[in-house]
C-alpha positions in Angstrom: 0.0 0.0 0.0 1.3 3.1 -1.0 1.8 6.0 1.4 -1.0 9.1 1.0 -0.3 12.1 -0.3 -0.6 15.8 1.0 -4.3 15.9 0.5 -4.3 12.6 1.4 -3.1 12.9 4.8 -5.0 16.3 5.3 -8.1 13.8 4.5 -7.6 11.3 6.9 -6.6 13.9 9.6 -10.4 15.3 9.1 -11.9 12.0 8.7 -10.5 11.0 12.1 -11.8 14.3 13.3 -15.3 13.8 12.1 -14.9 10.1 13.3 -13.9 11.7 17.0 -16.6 14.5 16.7 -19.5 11.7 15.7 -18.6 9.1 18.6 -18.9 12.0 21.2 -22.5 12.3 20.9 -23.1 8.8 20.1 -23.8 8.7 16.4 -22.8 5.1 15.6 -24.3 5.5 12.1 -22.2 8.5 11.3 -19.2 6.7 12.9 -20.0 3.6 10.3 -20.4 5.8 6.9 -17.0 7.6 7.8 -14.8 4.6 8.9 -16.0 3.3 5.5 -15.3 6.5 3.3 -11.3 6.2 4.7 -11.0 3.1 2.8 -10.9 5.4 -0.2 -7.9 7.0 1.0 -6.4 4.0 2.7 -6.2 1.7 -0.8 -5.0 4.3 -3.9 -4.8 1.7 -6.2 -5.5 3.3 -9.3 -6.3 0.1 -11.9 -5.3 0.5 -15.9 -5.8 -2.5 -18.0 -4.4 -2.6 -21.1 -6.5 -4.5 -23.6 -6.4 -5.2 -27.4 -6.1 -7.7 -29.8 -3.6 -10.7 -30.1 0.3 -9.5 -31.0 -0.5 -5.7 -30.5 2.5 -5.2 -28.1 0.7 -5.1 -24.6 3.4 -6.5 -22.8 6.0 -4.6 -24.6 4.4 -1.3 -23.8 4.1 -2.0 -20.8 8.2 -2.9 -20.1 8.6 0.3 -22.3 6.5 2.3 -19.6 8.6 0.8 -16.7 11.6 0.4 -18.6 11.9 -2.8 -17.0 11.3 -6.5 -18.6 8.2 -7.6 -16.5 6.1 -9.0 -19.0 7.6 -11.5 -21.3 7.7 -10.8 -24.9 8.6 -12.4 -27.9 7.8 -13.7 -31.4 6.0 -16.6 -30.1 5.0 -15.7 -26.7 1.1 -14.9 -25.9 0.0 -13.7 -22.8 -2.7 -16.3 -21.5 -3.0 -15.2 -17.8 -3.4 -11.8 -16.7 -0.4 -10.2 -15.2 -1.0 -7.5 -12.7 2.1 -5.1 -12.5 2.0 -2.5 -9.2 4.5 -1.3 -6.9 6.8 -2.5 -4.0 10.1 -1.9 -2.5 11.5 -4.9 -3.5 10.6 -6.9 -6.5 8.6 -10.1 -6.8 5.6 -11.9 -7.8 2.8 -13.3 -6.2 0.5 -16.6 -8.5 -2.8 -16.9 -8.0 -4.4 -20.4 -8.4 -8.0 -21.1 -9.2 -9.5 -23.3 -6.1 -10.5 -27.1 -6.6 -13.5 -25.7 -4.7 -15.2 -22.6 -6.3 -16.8 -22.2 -2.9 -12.9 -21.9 -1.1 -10.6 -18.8 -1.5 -8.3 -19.0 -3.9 -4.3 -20.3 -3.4 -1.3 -18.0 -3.9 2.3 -19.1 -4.5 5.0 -16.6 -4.3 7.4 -17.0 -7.6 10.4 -14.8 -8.7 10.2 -12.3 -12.1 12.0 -14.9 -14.0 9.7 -17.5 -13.6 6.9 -15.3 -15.0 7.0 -16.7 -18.7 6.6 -20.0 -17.5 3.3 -19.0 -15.7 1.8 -16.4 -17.5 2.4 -17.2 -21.6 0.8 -19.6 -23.9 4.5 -21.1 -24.3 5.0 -21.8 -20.5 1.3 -22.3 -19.8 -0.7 -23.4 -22.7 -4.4 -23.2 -22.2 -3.6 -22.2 -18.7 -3.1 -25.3 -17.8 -1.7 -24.5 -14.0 -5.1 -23.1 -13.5 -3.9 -19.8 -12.7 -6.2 -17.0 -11.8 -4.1 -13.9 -12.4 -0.1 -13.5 -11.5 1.2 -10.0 -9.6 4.6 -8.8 -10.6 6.0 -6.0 -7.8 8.7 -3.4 -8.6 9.7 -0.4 -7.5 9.4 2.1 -10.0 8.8 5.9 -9.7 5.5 5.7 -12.1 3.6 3.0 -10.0 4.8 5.0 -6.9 1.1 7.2 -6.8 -0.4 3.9 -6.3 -1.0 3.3 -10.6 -1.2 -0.1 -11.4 -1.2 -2.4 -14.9 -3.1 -5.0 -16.1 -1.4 -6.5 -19.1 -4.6 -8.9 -20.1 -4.3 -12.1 -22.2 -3.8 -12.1 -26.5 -4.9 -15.4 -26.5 -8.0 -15.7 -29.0 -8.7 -12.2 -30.0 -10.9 -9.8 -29.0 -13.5 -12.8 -29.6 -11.8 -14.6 -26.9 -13.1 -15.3 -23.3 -10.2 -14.6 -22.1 -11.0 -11.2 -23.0 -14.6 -11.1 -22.3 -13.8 -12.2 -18.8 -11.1 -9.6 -18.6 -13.2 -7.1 -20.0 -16.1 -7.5 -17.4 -14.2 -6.2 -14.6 -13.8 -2.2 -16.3 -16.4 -0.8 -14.4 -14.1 -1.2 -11.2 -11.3 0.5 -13.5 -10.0 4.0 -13.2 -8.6 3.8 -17.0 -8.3 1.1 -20.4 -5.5 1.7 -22.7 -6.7 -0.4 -25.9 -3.8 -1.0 -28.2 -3.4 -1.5 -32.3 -0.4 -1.0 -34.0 0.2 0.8 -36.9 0.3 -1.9 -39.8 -3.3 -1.6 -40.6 -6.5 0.4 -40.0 -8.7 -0.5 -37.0 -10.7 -3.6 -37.9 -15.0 -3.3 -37.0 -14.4 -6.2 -34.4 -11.4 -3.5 -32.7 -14.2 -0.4 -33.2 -16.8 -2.5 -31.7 -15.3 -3.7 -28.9 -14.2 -0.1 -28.6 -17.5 0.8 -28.0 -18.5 -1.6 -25.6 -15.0 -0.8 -23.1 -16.6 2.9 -23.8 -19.7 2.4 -22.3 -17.7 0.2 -19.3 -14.9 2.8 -18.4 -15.5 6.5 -19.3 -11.9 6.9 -19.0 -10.1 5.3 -22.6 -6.5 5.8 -24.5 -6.3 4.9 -27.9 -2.4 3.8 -28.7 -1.3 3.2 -31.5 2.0 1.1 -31.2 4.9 0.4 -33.5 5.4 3.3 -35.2 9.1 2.6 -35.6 7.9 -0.4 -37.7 5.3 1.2 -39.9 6.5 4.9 -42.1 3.1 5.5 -42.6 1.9 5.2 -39.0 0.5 9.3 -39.1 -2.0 8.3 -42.1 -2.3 5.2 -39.9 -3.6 7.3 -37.0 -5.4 9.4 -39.0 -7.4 7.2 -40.8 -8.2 5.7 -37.1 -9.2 8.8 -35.8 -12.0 9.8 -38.7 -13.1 5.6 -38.0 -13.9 6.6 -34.5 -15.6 9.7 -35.1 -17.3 8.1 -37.2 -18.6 5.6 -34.6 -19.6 8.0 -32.3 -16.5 7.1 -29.7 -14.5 10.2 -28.6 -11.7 9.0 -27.1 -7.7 10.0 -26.9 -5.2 9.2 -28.7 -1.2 9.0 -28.9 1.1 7.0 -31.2 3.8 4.8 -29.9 7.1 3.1 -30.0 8.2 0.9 -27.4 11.2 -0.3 -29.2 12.4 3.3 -29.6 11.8 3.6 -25.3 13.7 0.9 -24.5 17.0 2.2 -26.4 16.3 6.0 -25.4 16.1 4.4 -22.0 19.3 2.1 -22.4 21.4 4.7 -23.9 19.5 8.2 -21.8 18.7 9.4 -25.4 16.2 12.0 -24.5 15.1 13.1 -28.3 14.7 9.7 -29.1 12.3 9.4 -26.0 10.3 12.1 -26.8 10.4 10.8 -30.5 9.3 7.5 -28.9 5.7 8.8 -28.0 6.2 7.8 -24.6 5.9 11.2 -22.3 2.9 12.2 -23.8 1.5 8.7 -22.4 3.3 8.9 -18.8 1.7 12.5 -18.6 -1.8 10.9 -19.5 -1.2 8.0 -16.9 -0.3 10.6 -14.2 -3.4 12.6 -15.5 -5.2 9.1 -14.9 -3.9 8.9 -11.1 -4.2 12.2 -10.6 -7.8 12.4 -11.1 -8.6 9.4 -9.3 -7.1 11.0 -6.0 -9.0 14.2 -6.7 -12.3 11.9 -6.9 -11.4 10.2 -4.0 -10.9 13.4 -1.8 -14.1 14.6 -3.1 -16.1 11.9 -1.7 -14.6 12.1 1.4 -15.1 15.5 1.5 -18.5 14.8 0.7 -19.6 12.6 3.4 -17.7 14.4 6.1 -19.5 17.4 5.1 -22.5 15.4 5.7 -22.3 14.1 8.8 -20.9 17.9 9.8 -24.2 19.0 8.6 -26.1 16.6 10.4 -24.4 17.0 14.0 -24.2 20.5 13.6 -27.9 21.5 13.1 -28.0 19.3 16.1 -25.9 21.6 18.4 -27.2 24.6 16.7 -30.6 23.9 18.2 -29.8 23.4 21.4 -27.8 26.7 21.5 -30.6 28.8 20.3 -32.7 27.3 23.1 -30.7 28.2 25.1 -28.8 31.4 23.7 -32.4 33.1 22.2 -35.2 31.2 23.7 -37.4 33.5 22.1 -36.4 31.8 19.1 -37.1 28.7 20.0 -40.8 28.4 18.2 -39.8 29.6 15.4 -36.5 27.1 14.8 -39.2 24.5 15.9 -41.0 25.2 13.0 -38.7 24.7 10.2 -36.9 21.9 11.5 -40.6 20.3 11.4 -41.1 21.3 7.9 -37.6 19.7 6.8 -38.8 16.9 9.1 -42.2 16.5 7.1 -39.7 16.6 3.9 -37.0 13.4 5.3 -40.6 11.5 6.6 -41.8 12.2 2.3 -38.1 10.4 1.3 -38.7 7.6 3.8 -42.6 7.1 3.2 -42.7 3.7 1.1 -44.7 5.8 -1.6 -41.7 8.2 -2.0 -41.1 9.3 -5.6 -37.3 8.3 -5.5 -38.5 4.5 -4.0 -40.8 4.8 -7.3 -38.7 6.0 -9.7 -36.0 2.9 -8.6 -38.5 0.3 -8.9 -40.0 0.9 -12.5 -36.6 2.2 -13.3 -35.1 -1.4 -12.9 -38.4 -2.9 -14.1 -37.2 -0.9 -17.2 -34.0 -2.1 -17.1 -35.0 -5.6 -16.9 -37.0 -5.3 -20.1 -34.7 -3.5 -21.8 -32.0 -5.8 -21.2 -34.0 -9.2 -21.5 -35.2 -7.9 -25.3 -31.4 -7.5 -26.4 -30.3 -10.4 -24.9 -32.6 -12.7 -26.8 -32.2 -9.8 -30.0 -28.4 -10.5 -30.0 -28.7 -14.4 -29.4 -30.9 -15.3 -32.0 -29.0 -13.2 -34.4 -25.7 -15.4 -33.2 -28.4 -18.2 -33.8 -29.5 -17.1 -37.8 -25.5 -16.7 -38.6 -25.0 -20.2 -36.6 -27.4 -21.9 -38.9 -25.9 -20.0 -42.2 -23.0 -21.3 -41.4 -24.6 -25.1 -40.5 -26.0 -25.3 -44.1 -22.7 -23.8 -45.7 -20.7 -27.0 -45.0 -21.0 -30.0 -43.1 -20.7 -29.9 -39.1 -19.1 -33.5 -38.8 -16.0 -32.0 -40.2 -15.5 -28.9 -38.4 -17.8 -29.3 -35.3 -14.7 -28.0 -32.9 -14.1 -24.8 -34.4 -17.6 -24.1 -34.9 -18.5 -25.0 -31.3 -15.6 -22.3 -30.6 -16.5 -19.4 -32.9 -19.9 -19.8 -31.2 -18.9 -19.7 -27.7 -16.7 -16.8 -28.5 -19.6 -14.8 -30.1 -22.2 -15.5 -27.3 -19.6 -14.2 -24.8 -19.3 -11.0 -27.2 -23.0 -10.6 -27.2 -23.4 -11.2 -23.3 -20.3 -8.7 -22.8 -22.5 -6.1 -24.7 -25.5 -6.7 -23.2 -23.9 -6.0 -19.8 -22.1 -2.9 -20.9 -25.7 -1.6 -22.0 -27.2 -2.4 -18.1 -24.4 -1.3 -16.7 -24.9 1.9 -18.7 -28.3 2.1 -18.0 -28.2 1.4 -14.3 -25.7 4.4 -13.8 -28.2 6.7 -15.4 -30.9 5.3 -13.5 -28.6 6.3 -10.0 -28.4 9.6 -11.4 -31.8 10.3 -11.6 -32.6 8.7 -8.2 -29.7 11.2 -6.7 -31.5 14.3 -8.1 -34.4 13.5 -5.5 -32.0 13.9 -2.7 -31.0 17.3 -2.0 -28.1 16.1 -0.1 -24.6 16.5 -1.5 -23.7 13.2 -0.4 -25.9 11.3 -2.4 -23.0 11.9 -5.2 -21.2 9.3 -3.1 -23.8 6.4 -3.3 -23.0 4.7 -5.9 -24.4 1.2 -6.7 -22.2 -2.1 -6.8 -20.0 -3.3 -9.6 -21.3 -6.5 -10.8 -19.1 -9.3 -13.0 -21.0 -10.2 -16.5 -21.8 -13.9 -16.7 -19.3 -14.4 -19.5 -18.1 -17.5 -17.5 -21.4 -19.0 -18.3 -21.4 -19.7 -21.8 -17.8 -21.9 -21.5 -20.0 -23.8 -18.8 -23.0 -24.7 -20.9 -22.6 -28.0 -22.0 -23.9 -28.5 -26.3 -24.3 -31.8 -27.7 -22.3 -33.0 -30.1 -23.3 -36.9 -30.4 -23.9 -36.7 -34.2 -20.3 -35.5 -34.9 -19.0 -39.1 -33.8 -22.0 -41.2 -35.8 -20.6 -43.4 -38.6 -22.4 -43.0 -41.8 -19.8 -44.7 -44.2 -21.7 -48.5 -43.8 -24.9 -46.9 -44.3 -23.8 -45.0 -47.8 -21.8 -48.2 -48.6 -24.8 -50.5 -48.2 -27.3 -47.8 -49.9 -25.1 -47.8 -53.1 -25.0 -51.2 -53.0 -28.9 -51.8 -53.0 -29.1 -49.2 -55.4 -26.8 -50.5 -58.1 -27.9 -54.2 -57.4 -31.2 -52.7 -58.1 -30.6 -51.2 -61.4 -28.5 -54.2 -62.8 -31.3 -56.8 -62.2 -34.2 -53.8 -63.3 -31.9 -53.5 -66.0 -30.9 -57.1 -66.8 -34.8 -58.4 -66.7 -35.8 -55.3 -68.9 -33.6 -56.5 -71.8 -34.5 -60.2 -71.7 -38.1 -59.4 -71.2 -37.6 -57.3 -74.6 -36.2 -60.0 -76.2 -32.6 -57.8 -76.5 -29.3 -59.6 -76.9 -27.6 -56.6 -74.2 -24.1 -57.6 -73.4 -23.9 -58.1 -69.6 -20.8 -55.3 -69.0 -24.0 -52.4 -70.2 -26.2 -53.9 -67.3 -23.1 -53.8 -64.9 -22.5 -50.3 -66.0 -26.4 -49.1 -65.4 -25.7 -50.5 -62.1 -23.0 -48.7 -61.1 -24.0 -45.6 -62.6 -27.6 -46.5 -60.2 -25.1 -47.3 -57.4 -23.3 -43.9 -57.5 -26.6 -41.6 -57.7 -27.6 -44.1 -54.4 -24.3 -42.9 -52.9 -24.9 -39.5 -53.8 -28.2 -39.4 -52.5 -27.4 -41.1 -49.1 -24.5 -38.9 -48.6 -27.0 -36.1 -49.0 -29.5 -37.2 -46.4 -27.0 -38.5 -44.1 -25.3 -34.5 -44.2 -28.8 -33.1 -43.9 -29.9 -35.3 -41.3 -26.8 -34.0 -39.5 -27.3 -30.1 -40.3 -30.5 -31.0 -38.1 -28.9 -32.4 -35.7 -26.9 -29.6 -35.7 -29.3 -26.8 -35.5 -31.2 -28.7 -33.1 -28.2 -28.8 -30.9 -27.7 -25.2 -31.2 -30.9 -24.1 -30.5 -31.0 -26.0 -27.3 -27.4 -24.4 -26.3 -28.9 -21.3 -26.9 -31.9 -21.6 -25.5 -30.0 -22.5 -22.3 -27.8 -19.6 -22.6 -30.8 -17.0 -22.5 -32.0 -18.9 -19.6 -28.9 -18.9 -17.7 -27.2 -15.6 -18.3 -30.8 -13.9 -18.0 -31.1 -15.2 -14.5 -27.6 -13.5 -14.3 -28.7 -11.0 -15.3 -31.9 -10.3 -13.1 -29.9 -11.3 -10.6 -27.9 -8.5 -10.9 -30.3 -6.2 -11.2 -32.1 -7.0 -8.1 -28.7 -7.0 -6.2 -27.9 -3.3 -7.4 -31.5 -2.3 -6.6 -31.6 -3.2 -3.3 -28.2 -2.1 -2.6 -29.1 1.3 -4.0 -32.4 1.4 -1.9 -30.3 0.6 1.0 -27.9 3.3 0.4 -30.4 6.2 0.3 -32.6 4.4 3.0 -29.4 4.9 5.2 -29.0 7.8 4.0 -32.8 9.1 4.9 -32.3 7.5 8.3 -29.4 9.5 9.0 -31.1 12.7 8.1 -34.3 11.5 10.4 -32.1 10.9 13.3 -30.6 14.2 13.3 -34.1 15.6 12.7 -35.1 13.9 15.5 -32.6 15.2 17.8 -32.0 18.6 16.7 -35.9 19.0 17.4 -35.7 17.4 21.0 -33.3 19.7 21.7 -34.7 22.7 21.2 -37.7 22.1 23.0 -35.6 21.1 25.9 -36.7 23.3 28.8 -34.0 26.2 29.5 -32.0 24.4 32.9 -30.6 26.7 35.4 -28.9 29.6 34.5 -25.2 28.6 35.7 -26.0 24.7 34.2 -27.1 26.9 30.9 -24.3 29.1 30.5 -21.7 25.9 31.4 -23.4 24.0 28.5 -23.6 26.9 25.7 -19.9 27.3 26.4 -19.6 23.5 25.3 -21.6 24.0 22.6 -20.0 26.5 21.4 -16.9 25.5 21.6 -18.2 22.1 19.5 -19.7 23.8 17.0 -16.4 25.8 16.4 -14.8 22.8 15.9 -17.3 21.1 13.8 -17.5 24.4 11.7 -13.8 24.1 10.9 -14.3 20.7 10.1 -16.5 21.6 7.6 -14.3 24.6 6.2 -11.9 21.8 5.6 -14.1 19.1 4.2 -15.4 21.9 1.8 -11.8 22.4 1.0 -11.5 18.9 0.1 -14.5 19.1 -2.0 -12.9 22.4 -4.2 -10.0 21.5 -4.3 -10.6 18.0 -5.9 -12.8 19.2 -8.5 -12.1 17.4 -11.1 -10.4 19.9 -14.3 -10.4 19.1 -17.9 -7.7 17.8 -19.6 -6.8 18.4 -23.1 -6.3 15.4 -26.0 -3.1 14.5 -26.6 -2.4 13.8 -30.2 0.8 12.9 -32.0 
């Protein structure tokens, strides 16, 4: 864990504060909601993944950045198992094995940066066959310093692959994607759609376009990329690359050749990246300790006009009644906000059920186009693949469109909470069911059937057929036919019986295979939608629960802001004692809030231009 910064440490000095301020006067749900908003400040890991398709230079770029040979690259070396690259004093890596038991925590095994190859490539691990989860290379480098940290994601399979889909399903929990193609060719409609779909995942995306030392005509390259992507809507950065020219600036302390390299203008954006994701981090802490300031001090304030202005008193009883009758409207079960979540998800639900099934029977019409194209027996295996790959495309996209959706629907819940905190309620990330679709099972019986006795025997019949049909015909007739002509019809019959039961046999198993198909995709709408709805109920509910806190909070200090300013005035030494207490706590909680506002400007998040090269 890296240490915090500056504002960091100015943070967590007021959090503690706040923490201090709500345990005095027994706020244990005040005490909860802080406590939780330091683990923002307490783990700055600031997640990149760098994703693209197979032999785009991931890993390269990546040891380019660090200047530093983490990742292992070569001609024929894929990466097949993510590698997560973050910092530490001292270097190392940690493996992470998939359990026997899904229901057990995964194993770890601590391994050195050499052995990293033989655990994270295709050539050292083919198919992952160690069963690794992800692998975690540590090294002390100035760039990961802030708390930045790489994912280098798996080549294997293409964009198509579920590697990548799986990969791809965590984004939302990203801070930033860098998506890579290099400069031999124009971005491909697979690259530009899955573009879109990491888009819609992660706000926050790089376009790089690598190996420009490789490729003279890289700038027409990237210019021809850039009018493809405003073409599909997708406004995005983008900087040009060499990682080969890094690694010799950085071997011989070239500096032209680094800038030449593309490389500072990507550091600057990764800082950029990090940068921001502090600022956002201070801004929701100084978010909810303004809150919970708010909410003790109108507390305190009450008491003191009681006791200060007591003439007052009836008139501060009567607003905090009417903002009372307002929080009792938020809580009521007929609330608009409680409304607008429920049909919002019911929405959802619909919306996202109707592409699912859209997307899977068009997988369905191209899976039976390509059934009747050849012959399934043959090629079953890659078939089976391409169509496990494209339902995990299609799922992926259907999740980046609820994901997409649910976030808007969050926003316009906010908006019915005038409370600056409700910013920081934000509902849970959840994994798309990608994994489902490699654990259907799709029957492929027919593909092992043996059809070459049947055709044998029905050419047989046929030509035995036409030689006695043709042998009787001629002696019937009264014909002196040489036998050889009646042998001939018979094999000429015998090879259109071949034909013809090498026909039926392939159509009978085109049937088969369509029928197979439609029952692997029938069980993939039923499984993934249950995912899916799933999903949705969990985020609902943990959304309803975050803003029901967050009503209860606001009723409790309702509650006791109102009891105490109808308190009856005590004594006038006991009064005079306690207004100097109150004062003296409302001082301090009105610095606290000076500072959390502070926290709040200050982190305000401030555009950043494109970088181009």
């Amino acid at each position: 864990m890296q240490e915090p910064s500056g504002g960091g440490h100015i943070a967590l000095d007021t959090l503690d504060l706040a923490v201090k301020g709500a345990k005095a006067y027994g706020r244990d749900d005040l005490v909860q909601r802080l406590t939780d908003a330091r683990r923002l400040l307490s783990e700055p890991d600031v997640t990149v993944y760098v994703v693209g398709e197979f032999k785009q230079g991931k890993s390269s770029l990546i040891n380019a950045l660090l200047t530093a040979k983490i990742c292992p690259v070569d001609d024929d070396i894929a990466t097949a198992v993510p590698t997560v690259v973050r910092y530490a004093p001292e270097s190392g890596a940690l493996a992470t094995y998939e359990p026997a038991d899904p229901s057990s925590p995964p194993w770890t095994e601590r391994i050195s940066l050499e052995d990293l190859p033989s655990h994270v490539s295709e050539a050292g691990n083919p198919g992952n066959l160690r069963k690794l989860r992800s692998v975690t290379a540590s090294i002390s480098r100035q760039l990961l310093s802030g708390g930045l940290v790489l994912v280098d994601t798996p080549g294997v399979g293409g964009l198509g692959s579920l590697h990548n889909a799986v990969t791809v399903s965590s984004l939302p929990r990203a801070h930033a994607v860098l998506f890579l193609s290099d400069a031999s060719q124009e971005l491909t409609a697979a690259e530009l759609r899955f573009l879109r779909t990491v888009k819609e995942l992660c706000p926050t995306v790089f376009f790089v376009l690598t190996k420009t030392d490789l490729y003279p005509q890289w700038r027409r390259i990237l210019e021809l990329n850039a009018g493809h992507l405003e073409a599909c809507g997708i406004a995005i950065d983008t900087v040009a690359v060499s990682s080969e020219l890094r690694t010799v600036a950085a071997r011989s302390a070239d500096q032209q050749m680094n800038v030449e390299s593309g490389f500072p203008q990507l550091v600057k954006r990764l800082q950029g990246v990090v940068g921001d994701a502090e600022r956002s981090a201070l801004n929701a802490v100084g978010l909810h300790v303004g809150s919970a300031v708010g909410q003790l001090h109108a507390a305190l304030r009450a008491r003191r006009t009681a006791l200060a202005h007591p003439e007052q008193s009836a008139a501060l009883v009567a607003e905090l009644n009417r903002v009372n009758d307002r929080v009792d409207a938020l809580r009521s079960q007929s609330a608009k906000w409680q409304q607008l979540l429920f049909d919002g998800f019911a929405d959802i639900s619909s919306d996202v059920d109707y592409d699912l099934r859209a997307r899977s029977r068009g997988v369905l019409h191209e899976a039976e186009e390509a059934i009747e194209e050849g012959d399934p027996a043959k090629n079953w295996a890659e078939f089976e693949k391409w169509l496990r790959q494209r339902l995990a495309n299609e799922t992926l996209e259907n999740y980046a469109t609820f994901v997409k959706q649910a976030r808007g629907l969050a926003s316009r819940v906010a908006e019915h909470f005038e409370l600056a905190e409700s910013q920081a309620v934000l509902p849970r990330e959840v994994q798309a069911p990608v994994q489902v679709v490699e654990e259907i099972d799709i029957d492929s019986s027919f593909t092992g059937v043996k059809t070459r006795g049947t055709t044998g025997m029905a050419a047989f019949q046929k030509a035995y057929s036409g030689f006695l049909m043709f042998s009787m015909l001629t002696k019937m007739a009264a014909l002196a036919i040489p036998t050889p002509f009646g042998v001939a019809a018979g094999l000429l019959m015998g090879r259109s019986g071949f034909l013809d039961e090498r026909k039926r046999q392939l159509e009978k198993r085109r049937g088969l295979a369509k029928t197979a198909v439609r029952r692997f995709v029938d069980e993939f709408n039923l499984q993934v939608g249950k995912d899916s709805r799933d999903a949705m109920r969990t985020v609902q509910r943990e959304l309803r629960d975050a803003y029901s806190a967050r009503v209860e909070e606001l009723q409790r200090s309702l509650t006791e802001a109102l009891a105490n300013a109808k308190k009856a005035v005590v004594e006038d030494d006991t009064a005079a004692a306690e207004l100097k207490r109150l004062e003296a706590d409302i001082e301090a909680l009105e610095v606290l809030g000076r500072r959390a506002d502070e926290l709040t400007l200050r982190s305000a998040p401030k555009p950043v231009p494109a970088v181009t090269r």
